[in-house]
C-alpha positions as CSV (number, residue, x, y, z in Angstrom):
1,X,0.0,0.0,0.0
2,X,1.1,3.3,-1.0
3,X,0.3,6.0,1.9
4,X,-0.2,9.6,0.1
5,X,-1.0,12.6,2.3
6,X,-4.4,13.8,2.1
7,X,-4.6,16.9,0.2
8,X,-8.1,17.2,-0.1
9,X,-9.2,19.1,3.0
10,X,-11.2,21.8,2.6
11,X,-11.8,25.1,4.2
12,X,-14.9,24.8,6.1
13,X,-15.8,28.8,5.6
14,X,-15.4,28.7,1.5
15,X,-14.9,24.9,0.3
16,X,-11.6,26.2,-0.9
17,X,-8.7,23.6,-1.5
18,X,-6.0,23.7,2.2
19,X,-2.7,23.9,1.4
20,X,-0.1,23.1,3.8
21,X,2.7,25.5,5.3
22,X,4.9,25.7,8.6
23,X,2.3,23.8,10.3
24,X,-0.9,25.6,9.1
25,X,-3.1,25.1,6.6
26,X,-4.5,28.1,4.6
27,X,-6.5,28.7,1.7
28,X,-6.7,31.6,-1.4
29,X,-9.2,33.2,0.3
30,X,-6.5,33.6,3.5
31,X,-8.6,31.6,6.0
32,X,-5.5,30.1,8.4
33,X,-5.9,27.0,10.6
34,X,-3.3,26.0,13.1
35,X,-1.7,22.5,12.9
36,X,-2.4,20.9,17.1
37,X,1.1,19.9,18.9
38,X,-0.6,16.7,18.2
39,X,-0.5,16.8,14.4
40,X,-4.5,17.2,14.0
41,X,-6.4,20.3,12.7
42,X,-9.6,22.0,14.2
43,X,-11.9,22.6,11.1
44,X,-15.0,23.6,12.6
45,X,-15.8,27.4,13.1
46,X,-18.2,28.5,16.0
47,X,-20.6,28.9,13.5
48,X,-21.2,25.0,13.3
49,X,-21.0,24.3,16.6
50,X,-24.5,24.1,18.8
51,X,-22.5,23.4,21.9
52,X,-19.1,24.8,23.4
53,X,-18.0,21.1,23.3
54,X,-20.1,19.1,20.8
55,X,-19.7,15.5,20.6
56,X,-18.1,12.9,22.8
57,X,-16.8,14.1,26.3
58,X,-13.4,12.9,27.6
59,X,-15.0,11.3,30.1
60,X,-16.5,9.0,26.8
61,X,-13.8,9.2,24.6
62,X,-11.2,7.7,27.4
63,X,-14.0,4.8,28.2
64,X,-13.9,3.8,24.4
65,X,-10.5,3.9,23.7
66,X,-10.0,2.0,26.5
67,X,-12.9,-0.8,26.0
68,X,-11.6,-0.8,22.3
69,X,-7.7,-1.4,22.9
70,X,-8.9,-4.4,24.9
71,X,-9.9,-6.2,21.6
72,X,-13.8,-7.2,22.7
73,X,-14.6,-5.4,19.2
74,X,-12.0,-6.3,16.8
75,X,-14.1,-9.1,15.0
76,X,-16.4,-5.7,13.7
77,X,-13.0,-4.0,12.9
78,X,-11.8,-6.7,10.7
79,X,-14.8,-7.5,9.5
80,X,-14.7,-3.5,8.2
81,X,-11.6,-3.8,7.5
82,X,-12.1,-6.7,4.7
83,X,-15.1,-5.0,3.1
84,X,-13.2,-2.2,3.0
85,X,-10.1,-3.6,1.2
86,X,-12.7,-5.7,-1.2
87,X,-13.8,-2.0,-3.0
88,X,-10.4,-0.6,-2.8
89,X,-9.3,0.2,-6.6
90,X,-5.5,-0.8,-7.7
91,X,-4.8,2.0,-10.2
92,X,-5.8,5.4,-9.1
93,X,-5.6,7.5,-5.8
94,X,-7.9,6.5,-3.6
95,X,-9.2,8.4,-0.1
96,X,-11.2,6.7,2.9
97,X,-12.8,9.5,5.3
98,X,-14.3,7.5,8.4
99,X,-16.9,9.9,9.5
100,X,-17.1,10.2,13.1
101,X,-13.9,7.9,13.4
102,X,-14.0,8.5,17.5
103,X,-10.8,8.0,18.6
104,X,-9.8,6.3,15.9
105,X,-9.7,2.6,16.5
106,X,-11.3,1.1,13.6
107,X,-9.5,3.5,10.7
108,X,-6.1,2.7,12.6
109,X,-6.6,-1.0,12.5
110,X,-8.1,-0.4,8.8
111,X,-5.0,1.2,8.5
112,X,-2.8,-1.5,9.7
113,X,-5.1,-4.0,7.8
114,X,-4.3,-2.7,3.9
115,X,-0.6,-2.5,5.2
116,X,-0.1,-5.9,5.9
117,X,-2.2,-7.3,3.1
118,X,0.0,-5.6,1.2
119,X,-2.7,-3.8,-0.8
120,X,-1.6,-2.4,-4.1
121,X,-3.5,0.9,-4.1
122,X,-2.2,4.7,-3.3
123,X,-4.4,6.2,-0.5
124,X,-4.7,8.6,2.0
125,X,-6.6,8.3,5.0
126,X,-9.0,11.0,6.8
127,X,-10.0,10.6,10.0
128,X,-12.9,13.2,11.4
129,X,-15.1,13.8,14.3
130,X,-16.9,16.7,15.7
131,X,-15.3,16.0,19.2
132,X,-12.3,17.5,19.7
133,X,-11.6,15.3,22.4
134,X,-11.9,12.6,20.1
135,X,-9.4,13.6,17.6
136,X,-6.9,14.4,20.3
137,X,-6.8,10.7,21.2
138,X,-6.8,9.4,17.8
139,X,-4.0,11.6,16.7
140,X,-2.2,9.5,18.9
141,X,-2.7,6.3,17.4
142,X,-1.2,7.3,13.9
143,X,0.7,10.0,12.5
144,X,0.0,9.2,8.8
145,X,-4.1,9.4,8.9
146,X,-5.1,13.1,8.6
147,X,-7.4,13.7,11.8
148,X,-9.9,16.6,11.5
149,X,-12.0,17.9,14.2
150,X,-14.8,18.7,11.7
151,X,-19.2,17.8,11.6
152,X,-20.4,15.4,8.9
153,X,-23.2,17.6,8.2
154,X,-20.6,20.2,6.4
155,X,-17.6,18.1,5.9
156,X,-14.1,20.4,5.3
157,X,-13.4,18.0,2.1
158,X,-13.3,19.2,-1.1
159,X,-16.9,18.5,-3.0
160,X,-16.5,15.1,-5.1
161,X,-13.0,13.9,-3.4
162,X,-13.8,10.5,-1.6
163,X,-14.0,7.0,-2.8
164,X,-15.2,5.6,0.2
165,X,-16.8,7.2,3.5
166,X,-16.6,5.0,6.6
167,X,-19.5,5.6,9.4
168,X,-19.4,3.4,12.3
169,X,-22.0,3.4,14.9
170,X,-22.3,7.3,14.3
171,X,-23.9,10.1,13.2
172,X,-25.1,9.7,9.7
173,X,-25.2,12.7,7.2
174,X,-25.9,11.6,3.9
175,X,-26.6,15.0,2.4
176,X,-23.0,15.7,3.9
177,X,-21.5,12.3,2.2
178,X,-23.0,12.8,-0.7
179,X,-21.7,15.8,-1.4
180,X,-18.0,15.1,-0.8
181,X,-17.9,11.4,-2.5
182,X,-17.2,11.0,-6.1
183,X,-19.4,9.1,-8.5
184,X,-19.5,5.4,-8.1
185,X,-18.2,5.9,-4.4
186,X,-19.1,4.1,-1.3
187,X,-20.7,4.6,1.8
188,X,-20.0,2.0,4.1
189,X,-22.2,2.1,7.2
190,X,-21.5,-0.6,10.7
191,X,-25.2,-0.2,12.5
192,X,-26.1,-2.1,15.6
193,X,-28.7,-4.7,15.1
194,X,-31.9,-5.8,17.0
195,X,-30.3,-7.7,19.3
196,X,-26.8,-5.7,20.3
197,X,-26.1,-5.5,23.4
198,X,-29.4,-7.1,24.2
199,X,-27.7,-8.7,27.9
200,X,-26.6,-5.3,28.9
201,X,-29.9,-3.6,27.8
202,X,-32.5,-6.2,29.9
203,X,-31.0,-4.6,33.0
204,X,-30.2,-1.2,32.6
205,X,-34.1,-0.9,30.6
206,X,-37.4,-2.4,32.3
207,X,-38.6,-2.2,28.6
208,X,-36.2,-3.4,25.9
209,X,-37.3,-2.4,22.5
210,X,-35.4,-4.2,19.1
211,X,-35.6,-1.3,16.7
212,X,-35.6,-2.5,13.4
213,X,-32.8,-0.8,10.9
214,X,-33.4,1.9,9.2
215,X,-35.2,2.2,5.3
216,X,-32.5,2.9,3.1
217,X,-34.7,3.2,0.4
218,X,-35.7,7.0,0.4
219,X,-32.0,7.6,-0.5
220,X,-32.3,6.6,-4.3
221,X,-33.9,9.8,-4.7
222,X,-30.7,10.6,-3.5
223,X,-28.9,8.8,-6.1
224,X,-27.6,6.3,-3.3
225,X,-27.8,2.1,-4.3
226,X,-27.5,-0.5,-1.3
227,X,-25.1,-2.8,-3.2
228,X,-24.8,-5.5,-0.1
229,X,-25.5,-6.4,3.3
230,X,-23.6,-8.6,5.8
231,X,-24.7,-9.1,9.2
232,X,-22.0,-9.7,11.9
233,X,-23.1,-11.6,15.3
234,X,-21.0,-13.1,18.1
235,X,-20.7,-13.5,21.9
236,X,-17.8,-11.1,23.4
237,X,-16.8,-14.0,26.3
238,X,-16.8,-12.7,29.6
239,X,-15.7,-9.4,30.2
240,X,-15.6,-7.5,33.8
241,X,-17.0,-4.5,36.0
242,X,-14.5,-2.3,34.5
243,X,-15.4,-3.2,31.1
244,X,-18.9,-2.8,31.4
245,X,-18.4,0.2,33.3
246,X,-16.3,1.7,29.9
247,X,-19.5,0.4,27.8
248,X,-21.9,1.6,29.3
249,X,-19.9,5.4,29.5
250,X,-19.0,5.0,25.8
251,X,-22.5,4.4,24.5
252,X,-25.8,6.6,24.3
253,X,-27.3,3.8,26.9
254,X,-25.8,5.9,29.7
255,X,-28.0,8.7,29.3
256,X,-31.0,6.6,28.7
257,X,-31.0,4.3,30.8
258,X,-32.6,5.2,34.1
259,X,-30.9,5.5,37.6
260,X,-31.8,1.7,38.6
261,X,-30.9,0.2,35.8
262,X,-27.2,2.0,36.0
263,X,-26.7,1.0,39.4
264,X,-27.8,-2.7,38.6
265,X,-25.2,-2.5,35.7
266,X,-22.5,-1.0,37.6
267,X,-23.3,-4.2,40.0
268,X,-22.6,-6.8,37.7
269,X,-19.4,-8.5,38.5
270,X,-19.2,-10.1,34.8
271,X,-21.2,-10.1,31.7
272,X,-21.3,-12.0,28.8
273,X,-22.8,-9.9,25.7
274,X,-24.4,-10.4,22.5
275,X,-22.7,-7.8,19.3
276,X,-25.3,-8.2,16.8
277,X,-24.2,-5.3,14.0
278,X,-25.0,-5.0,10.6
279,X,-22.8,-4.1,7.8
280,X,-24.2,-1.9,4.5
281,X,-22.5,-0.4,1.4
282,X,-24.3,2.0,-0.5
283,X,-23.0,3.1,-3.5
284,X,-23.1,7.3,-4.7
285,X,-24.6,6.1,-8.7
């Protein structure tokens, strides 16, 4: 695999090309944005933001990466990992954006993935997330994957730019992704099924409801295909108070759930947990 550098971020004021200079990027219209000591860049103005810190808090970003490192999820990352590889082209440039990549476990181990399967394609890697905390953490994982504090409903890309958008148990914007992929790209999307988690959520819910996935099919107006679907289950084995503890922090069941049911879940001594997910590629016609 051939690592270019991504050189098709955007300025999020004017959609104008970044270029890259003594540690900023800047555009022709002399909009300036600071590279972090950490190597990532803050793309999203005040104007976008609808909080002072949107997305993921430490506290949540510090539970994932820590129930993530553990490997209890890295069937789903290989699993993305191979579809992934499997619509990678061989003779052009290529760019993957995983959109709300989190701390950046599962574009890492993609990452790591291509490397070692030695696959023969030139590409440059973007990892973004509305959480700044977020991108601070991931920017520690790998220093060749662009990281981009930036919102996937007006994503700093340049329009037309991506083969393939990642989104993995996150916020979907398919106006946003449909602007910046180019023709014939993908959208690959990890969703939790009817049954994820479905141990966890019988204690910390008196009533658990199996929502069913969401119809893809008003996005052909779109101009969005579903090309395939591949559903992923397995058991995680036992995993421990501390672990469920991170789970529970890292996911929107936290704020759900209701005072009794996190109390009963920060009880449990040991769990052993269904991951039901389902994996769908959509394709930009």
């Amino acid at each position: 695999m051939n690592i270019v550098k991504a050189r098709n971020l955007a300025c999020p004021l004017d959609g104008l090309r970044l270029e890259s200079r003594d540690r900023q990027l800047f555009c022709n219209q002399g909009h300036v944005y600071d590279l972090a000591r950490q190597g990532y860049v803050n793309l999203l103005p005040v104007q976008h933001k609808r909080t002072k810190h949107p997305g993921d808090s430490k506290e949540m970003v510090l539970a994932r990466s820590r129930f993530l490192n553990s490997g209890i999820y890295e069937s789903v990352a290989h699993k993305l990992a191979e579809i992934t590889g499997s619509y990678l082209t061989h003779s052009k440039n290529c760019c993957c954006l995983d959109a709300g990549c989190g701390e950046g476990y599962y574009l890492d181990y993609l990452f790591n993935y291509l490397q070692e399967a030695n696959h023969r394609c030139a590409i440059s890697f973007i990892g973004m997330d509305i959480s700044k905390f977020a991108i601070h953490e991931a920017a520690k994982r790998n220093k060749q994957i662009s990281w981009v504090v930036g919102t996937n409903r007006q994503p700093a890309v340049e329009v037309g730019s991506v083969d393939i958008v990642l989104c993995v148990f996150g916020f979907q914007s398919f106006e946003g992704f449909n602007k910046i992929l180019k023709s014939g790209g993908k959208i690959i999307l990890v969703e939790p099924g009817a049954d994820h988690l479905i141990e966890l959520r019988k204690i910390i819910y008196s009533e658990v409801k199996r929502t069913p996935l969401q119809d893809l099919d008003q996005l052909e107006d779109m101009g969005f295909s579903v090309l395939d679907s591949q559903p992923l289950q397995f058991k995680t084995g036992t995993i421990n108070n501390k672990q469920i503890h991170d789970l529970l922090i890292m996911t929107p069941h936290f704020y759900r759930a209701t005072k009794e049911g996190r109390e009963a879940a920060a009880n449990l001594e040991q769990l052993d947990l269904t991951v039901d997910v389902m994996f769908r590629i959509l394709e930009k016609k």
